[in-house]
C-alpha positions in Angstrom: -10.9 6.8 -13.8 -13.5 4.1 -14.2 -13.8 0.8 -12.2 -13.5 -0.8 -15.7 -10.1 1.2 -16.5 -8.6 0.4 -13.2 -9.4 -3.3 -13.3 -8.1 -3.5 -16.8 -4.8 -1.9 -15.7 -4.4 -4.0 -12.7 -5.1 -7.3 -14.5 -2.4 -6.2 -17.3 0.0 -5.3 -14.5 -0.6 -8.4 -12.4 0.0 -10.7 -16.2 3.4 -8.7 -16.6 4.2 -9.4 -13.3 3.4 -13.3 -14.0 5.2 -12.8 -17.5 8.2 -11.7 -15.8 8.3 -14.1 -12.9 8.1 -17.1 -15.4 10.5 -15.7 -17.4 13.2 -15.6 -14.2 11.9 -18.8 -13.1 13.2 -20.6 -16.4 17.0 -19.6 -15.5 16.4 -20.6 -12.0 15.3 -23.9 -13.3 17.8 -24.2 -15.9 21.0 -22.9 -12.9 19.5 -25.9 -10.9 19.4 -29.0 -14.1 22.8 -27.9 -14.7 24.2 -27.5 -11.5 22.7 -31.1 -11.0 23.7 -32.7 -14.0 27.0 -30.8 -14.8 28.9 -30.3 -11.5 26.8 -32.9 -9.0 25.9 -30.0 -7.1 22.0 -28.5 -7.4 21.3 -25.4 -6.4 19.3 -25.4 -2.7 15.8 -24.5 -2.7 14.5 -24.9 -6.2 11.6 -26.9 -5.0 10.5 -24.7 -2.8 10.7 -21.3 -5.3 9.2 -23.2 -8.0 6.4 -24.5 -5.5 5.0 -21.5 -4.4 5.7 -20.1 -8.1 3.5 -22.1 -9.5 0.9 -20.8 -7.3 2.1 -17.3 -7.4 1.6 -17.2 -11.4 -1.5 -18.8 -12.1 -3.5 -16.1 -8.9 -1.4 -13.1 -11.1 -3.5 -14.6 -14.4 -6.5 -15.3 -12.9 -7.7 -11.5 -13.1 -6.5 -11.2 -16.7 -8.1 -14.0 -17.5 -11.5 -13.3 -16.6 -11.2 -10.2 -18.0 -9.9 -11.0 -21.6 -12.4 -13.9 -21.3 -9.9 -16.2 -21.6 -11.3 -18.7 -18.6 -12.4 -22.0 -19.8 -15.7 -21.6 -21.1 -18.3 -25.0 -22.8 -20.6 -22.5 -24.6 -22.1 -25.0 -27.0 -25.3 -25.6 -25.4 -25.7 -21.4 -23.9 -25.5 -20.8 -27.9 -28.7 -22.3 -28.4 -30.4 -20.6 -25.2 -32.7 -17.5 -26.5 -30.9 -14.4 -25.5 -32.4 -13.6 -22.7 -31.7 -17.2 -21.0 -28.1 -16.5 -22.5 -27.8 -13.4 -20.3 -29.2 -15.3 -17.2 -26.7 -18.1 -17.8 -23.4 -15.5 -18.0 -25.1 -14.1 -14.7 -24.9 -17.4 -12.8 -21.4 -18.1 -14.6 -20.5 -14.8 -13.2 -21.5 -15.1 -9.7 -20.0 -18.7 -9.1 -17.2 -17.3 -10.3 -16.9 -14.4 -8.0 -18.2 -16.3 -4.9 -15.7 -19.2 -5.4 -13.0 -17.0 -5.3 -15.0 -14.8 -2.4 -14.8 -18.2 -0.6 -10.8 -18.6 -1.3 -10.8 -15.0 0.2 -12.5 -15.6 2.8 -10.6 -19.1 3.8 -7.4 -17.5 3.3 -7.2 -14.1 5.0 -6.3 -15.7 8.2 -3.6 -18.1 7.5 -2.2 -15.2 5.4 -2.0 -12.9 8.2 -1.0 -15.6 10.8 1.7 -16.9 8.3 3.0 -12.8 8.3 3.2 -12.7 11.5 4.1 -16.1 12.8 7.1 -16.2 9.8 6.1 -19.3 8.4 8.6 -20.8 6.0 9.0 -23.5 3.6 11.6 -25.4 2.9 14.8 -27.1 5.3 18.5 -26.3 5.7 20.6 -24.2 3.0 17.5 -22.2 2.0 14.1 -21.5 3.5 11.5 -19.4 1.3 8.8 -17.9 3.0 5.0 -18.6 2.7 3.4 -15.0 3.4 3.9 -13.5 -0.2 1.7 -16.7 -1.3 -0.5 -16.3 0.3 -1.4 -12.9 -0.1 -0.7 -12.7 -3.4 -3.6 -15.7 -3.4 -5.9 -13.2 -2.0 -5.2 -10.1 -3.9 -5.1 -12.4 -7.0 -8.8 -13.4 -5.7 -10.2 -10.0 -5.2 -8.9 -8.9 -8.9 -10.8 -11.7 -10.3 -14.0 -11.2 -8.0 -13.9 -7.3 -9.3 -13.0 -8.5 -13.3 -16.2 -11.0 -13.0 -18.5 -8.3 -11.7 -16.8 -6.2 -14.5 -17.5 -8.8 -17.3 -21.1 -9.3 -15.8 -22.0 -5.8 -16.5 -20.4 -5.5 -20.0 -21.7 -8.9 -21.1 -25.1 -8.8 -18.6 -26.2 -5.9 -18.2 -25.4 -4.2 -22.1 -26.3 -7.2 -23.5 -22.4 -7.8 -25.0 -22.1 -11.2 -24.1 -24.6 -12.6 -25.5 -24.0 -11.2 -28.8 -20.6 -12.4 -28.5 -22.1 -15.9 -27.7 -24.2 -15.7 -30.4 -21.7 -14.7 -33.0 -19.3 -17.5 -32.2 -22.4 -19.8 -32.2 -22.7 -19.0 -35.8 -19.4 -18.8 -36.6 -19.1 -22.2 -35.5 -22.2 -24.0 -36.7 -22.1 -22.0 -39.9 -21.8 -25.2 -42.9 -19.0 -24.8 -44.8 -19.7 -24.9 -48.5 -18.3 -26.4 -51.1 -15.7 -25.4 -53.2 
């Protein structure tokens, strides 16, 4: 199985996982307004969960993402670049991405491991939700994206795909429209 193949299945997986999280997350949210507004009496914690859901959600995208090209992206001066300048601007794109999230990596690790071990909690009284599955979602959420960025840098880079891509949208886009 291929690098490209594993990272594709991964990124899928991790969506899903986000899919399904958001999709729970709605009831929860929903339980909690009507508790509140219905019967006076709010369900304990929903700060907390939808806190660190947040979070959770947006690291289990981030892979997919990249990889469907889906990350923000202000291609309409790279459009004009010859192609060659296009492929050294989707190489720097790449690598900035992949360091920034090296550097959330490599910030990370240790307050993930001492927030494991220590038992680090949010939250006070009736419900208390704890911090380590955050946080390491936050860094294997950041190592998926750092391997989908080195994967789009060799499809788009290195075979030249991207900047076709770039340039087809280009045209696409600056194409006049004629008249009817």
């Amino acid at each position: 199985m291929s690098i490209r193949r594993i990272s594709d299945q991964a990124a899928k997986l991790m969506m899903i996982m986000a899919a399904v999280w958001a999709f729970i997350l709605t009831f929860v949210i929903m339980a909690d307004i009507i508790g509140r507004f219905v019967f006076n009496n709010p369900l304990n914690g929903v700060r907390e969960i939808v806190a660190n859901s947040i979070v959770i959600i947006v690291f289990l995208q981030a892979g997919y993402a990249i990889r469907s090209r889906s990350m923000l992206a202000a291609d309409f001066l790279v459009c004009r670049f010859p192609p060659w300048a296009r492929r050294v601007a989707l190489a720097f794109g790449y690598l900035l991405g992949a360091a920034f999230f090296a550097l959330i990596i490599w910030g990370g690790w240790r307050f993930a491991i001492d927030s494991w071990v220590g038992g680090e909690f949010e939250g006070e009284g009736a419900l208390r939700v704890p911090s380590w599955p955050t946080r390491f979602i936050i860094l294997i959420g950041s190592a998926l994206a750092i391997l989908n960025y080195f994967v789009v840098a060799y499809l788009d880079v290195l075979q030249r795909g991207g900047t076709d891509k770039i340039e087809d949208e280009a045209d696409a886009y600056f194409r006049p429209v004629s008249k009817r």
